[in-house]
SEVEXBA-238814 format. One record per residue (C-alpha): residue in three letters; z, x, y. Coordinates in pm, whole numbers, padded with zeros to 5 digits, always signed. Example, Ala and Ser with C-alpha at 12.3 -4.5 7.8 and 13.67 -1.06 7.14 Angstrom:
REM residues 2
ALA+00780+01230-00450;SER+00714+01367-00106;
END
This chain:
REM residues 366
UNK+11027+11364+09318;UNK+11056+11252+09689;UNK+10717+11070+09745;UNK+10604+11116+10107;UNK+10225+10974+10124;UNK+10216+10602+10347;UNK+10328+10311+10116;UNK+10093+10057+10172;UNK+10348+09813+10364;UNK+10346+10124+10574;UNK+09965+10145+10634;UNK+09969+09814+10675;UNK+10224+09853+10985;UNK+10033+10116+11130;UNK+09760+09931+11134;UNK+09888+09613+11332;UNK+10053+09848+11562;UNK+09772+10054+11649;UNK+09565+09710+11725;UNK+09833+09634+11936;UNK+09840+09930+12160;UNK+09457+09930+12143;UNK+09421+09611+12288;UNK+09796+09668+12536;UNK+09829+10022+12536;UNK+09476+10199+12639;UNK+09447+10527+12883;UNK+09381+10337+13158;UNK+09667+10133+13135;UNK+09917+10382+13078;UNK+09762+10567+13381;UNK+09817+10303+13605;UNK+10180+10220+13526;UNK+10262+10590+13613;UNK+10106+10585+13933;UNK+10331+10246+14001;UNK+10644+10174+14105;UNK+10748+10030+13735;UNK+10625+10337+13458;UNK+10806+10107+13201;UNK+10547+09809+12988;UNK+10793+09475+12957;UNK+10502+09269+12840;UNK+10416+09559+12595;UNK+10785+09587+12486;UNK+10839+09203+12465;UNK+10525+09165+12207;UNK+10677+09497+12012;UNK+11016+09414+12014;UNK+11047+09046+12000;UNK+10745+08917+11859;UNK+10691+09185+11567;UNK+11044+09267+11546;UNK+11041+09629+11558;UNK+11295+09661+11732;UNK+11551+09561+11469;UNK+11332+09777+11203;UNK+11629+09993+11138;UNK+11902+09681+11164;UNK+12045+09524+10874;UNK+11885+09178+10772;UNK+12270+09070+10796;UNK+12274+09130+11185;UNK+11946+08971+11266;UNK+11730+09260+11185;UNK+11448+09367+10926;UNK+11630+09595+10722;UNK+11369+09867+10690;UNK+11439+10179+10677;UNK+11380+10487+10929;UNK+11012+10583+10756;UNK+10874+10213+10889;UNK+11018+10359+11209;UNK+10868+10662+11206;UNK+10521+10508+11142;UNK+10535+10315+11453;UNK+10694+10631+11635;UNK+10375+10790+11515;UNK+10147+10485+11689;UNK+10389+10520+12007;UNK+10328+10869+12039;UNK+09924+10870+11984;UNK+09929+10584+12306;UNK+10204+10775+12503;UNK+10305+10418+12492;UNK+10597+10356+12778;UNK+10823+10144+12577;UNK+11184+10258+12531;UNK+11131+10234+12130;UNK+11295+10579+12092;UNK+11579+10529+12282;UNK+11664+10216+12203;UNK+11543+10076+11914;UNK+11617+10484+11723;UNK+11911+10629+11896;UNK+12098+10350+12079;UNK+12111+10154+11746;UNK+12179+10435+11524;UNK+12478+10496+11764;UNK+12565+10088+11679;UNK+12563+10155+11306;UNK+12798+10364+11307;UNK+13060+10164+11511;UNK+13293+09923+11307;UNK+13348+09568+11467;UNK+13194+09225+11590;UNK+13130+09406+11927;UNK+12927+09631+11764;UNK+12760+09449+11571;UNK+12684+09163+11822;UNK+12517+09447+12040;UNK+12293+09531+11770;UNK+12179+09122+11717;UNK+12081+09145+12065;UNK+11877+09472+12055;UNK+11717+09352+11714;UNK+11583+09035+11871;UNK+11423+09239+12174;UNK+11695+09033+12421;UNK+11884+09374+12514;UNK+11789+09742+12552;UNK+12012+09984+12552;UNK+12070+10313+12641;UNK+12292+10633+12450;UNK+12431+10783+12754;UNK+12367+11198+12672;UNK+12167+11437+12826;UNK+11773+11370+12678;UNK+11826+11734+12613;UNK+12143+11718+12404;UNK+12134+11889+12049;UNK+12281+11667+11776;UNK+12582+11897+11742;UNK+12668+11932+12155;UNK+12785+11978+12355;UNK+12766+11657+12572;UNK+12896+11565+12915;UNK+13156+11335+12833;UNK+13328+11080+13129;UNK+13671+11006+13194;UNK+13856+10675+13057;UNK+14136+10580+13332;UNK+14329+10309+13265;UNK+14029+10079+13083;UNK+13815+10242+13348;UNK+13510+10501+13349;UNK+13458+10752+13557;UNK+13172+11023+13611;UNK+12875+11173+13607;UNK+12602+11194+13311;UNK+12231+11351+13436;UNK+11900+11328+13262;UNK+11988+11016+13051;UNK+11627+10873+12886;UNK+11541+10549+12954;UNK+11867+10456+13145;UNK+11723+10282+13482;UNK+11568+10011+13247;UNK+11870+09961+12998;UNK+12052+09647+13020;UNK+12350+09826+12839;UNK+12499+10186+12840;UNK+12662+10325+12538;UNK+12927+10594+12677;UNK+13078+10810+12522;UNK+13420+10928+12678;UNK+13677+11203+12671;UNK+13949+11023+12518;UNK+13681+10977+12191;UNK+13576+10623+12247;UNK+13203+10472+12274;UNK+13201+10207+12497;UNK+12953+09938+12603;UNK+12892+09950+13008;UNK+12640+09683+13130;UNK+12409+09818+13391;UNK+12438+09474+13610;UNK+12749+09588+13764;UNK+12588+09744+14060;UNK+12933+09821+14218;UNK+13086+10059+13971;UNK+12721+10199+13773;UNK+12496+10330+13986;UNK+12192+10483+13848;UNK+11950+10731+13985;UNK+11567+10814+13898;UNK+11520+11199+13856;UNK+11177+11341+13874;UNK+11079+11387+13501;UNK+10752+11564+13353;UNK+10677+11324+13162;UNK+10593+10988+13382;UNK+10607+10770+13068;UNK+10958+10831+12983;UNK+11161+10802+13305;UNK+11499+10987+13317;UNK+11826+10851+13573;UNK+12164+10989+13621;UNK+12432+10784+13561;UNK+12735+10740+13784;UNK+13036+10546+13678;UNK+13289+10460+13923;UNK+13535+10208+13772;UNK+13299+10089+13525;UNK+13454+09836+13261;UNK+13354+09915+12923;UNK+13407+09737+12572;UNK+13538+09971+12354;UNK+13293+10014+12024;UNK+13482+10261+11822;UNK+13713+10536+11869;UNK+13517+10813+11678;UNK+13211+10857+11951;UNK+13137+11215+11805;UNK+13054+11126+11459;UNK+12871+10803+11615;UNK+12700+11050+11859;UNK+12588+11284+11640;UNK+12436+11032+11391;UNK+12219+10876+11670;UNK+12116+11193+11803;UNK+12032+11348+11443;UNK+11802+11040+11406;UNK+11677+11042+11740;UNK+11579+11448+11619;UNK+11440+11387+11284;UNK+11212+11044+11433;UNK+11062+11252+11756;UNK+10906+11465+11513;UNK+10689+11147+11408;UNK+10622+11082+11790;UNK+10535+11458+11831;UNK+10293+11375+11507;UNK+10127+11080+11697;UNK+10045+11292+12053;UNK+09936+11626+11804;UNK+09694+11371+11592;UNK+09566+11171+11907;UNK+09520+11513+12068;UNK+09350+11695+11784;UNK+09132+11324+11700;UNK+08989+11348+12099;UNK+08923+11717+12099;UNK+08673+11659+11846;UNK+08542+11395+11925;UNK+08466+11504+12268;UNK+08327+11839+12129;UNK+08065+11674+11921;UNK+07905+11501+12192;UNK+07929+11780+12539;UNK+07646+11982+12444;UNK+07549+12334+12595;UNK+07220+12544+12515;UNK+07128+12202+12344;UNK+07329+12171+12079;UNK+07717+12052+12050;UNK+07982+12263+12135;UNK+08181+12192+11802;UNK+07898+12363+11605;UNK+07994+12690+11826;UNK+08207+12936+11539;UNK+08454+13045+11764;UNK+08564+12611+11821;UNK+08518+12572+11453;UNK+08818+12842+11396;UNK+09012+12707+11642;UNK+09011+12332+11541;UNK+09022+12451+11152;UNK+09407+12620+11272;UNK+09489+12281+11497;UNK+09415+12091+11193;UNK+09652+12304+10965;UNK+09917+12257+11177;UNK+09901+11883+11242;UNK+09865+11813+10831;UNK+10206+12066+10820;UNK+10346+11855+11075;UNK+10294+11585+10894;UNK+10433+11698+10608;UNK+10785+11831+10827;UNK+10812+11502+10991;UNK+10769+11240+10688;UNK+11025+11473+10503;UNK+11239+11390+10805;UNK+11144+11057+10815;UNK+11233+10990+10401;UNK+11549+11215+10400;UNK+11724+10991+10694;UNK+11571+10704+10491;UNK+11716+10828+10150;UNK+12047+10925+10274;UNK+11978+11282+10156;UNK+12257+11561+10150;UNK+11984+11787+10287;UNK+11914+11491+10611;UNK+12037+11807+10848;UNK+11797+12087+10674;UNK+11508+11872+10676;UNK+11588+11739+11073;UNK+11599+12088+11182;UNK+11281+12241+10987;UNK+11146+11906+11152;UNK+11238+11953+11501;UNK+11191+12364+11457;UNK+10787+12289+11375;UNK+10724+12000+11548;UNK+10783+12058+11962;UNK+10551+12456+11978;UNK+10285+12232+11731;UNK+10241+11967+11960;UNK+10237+12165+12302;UNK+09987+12384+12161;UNK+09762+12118+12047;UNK+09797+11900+12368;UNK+09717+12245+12552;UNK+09428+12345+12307;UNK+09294+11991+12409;UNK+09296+12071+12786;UNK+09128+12381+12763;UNK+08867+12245+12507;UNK+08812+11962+12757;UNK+08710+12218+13048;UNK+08702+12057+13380;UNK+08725+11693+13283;UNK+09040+11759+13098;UNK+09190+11885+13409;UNK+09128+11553+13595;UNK+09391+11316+13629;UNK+09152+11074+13525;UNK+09189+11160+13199;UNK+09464+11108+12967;UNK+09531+11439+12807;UNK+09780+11563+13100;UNK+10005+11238+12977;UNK+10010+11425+12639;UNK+10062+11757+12760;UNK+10384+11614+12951;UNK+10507+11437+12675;UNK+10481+11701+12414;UNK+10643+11931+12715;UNK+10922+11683+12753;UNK+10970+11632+12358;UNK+10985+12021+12325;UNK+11349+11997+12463;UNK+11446+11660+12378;UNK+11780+11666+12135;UNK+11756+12023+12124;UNK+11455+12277+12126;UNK+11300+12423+11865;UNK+11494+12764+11931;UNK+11828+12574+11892;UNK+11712+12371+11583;UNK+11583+12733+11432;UNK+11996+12841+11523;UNK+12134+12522+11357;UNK+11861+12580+11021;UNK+12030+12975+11001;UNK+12330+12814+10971;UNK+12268+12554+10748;UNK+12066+12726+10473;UNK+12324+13036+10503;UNK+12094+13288+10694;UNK+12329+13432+11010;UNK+12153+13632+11225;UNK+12257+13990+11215;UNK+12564+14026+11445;
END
């Protein structure tokens, strides 16, 4: 019987992670790196990746990682999401890699010794709001040469490489220092921690990782699905954990407001949701980890459950906050954004409910 309570090495990670971003990561902090030039944390990012090595969590030992498996990674996706941290974690560290793992060769595998030791990040060059099974924008391969257009790529103005895939099937490995042929582009994105780009290729040279980019694609992009729901987990939790808090100590008619019935009933159903969450996204978590046949099922009822949960609770938080909560001061409008943004990332819950119909054998009637 799958067992999906935190091992102890897992508690044990949450906890030196959540000192971390306690002491690295606080409100205040994350505030004023969105109001700056540079919404990305290097320092933050060099303690995670290099000196705790989470960035290779899901790399084999063999390649210069830790060999853990994808519920250590959710964990810390959990800790990321309850600090909005702005640390490319997800993008790299989940998706980019997965992509890697599934491409045969010492190029490949190279790539993946530099993004375990924290020396490289790297970006999967899709849409943030690409569904596991596509469609994606896919570039043109001329000659050894890229060429086109991809918009809304996560995390791609701080990536040292771009994985792209391109319509002749191939992933290949574009570094972002050739300013002459890779130009990339900020885009205004809701959410201030995770900045998007487009990417243009104009005669970009690429090193060609494998010729099966779908299957590669997909795998990344089913991980990247299945881990969000932790990350969704951590901004539900954080949100749910400050709500009340904050409405044990504002008081009205002297006494708190969380002794008020009508707040009672409305945390009680915020709470119900965020343990079912919990349950939705460690299944996700252990079924990626386990290699199970059911890894798609449990990814979709995941992903289905996870993005309305969150934006509700980030919203309930607002509105339980009154006027403070509508302050930019305070943090809860970086949660509200991020559980926005998350609610499309790799495919919305309405296109993870489609995929689930499928999957379990329940069409919708024509």
């Amino acid at each position: 019987m799958t067992d999906l309570l935190y091992s102890p090495e897992e508690e044990a990670l949450r906890t030196a992670v959540r000192g971390l971003l306690a002491d690295h990561c606080g409100p205040a902090d994350v505030l004023a790196r969105v109001e700056s030039d540079t919404p990305r944390d290097p320092s933050l990012w060099k303690t995670l990746a290099t000196d705790m090595g989470l960035a290779g969590l899901l790399v084999p030992e063999a390649l210069g990682g830790q060999g853990a498996s994808h519920r250590e990674a959710a964990v810390v996706l959990e800790e990321l999401g309850r600090a909005v941290a702005p640390v490319p974690y997800l993008t790299s560290a989940v998706v980019a890699t997965e992509a890697l793992l599934a491409c045969p060769g010492e190029e490949a595998a190279a790539l993946l010794g530099e993004l375990a030791a924290g020396r490289t990040v790297a970006a999967l060059a899709v849409g943030l709001a690409d569904r596991p099974d596509g469609p994606h924008t896919l570039v043109r391969s001329r000659q050894g040469t890229l060429h086109g257009r991809v918009t809304a790529v996560a995390d791609a103005a701080h990536a040292d490489v771009l994985l792209v895939p391109a319509e002749d099937g191939g992933l290949y490995a574009v570094s972002t220092s050739d300013t002459d042929t890779v130009t990339l582009t900020p885009q205004t994105s809701l959410d201030l921690t995770r900045p998007l780009a487009t990417v243009d290729l104009d005669g970009a040279t690429g090193r060609r990782l494998t010729d099966d980019a779908p299957t590669a694609v997909r795998r990344a992009l089913r991980a990247g699905a299945g881990l969000l729901a932790s990350e969704q987990l951590g901004v539900a939790d954080w949100c749910l954990t400050e709500t009340v808090r904050y409405l044990k100590e504002r008081r009205q008619f002297n006494r708190p407001v969380g002794g008020f019935q009508a707040l009672k009933h409305r945390l009680a159903q915020l709470w119900l949701e965020v343990v079912n969450l919990r349950a939705a996204a460690r299944n996700a978590a252990d079924a990626l980890a386990t290699g199970s046949e059911d890894t798609d099922v449990a990814v979709a009822v995941a992903e289905a459950y996870a993005a309305p949960v969150a934006v509700h609770v980030a919203e309930e938080c607002l509105q339980l906050h009154g006027g403070i909560g509508m302050t930019w001061e305070h943090p809860v409008h970086l949660y509200l954004k991020r559980a926005k943004a998350d609610s499309i990332a790799y495919g919305t819950a309405g296109a993870h409910r489609e995929a689930l119909s499928t999957l379990v054998g329940l069409e919708p009637p024509a």
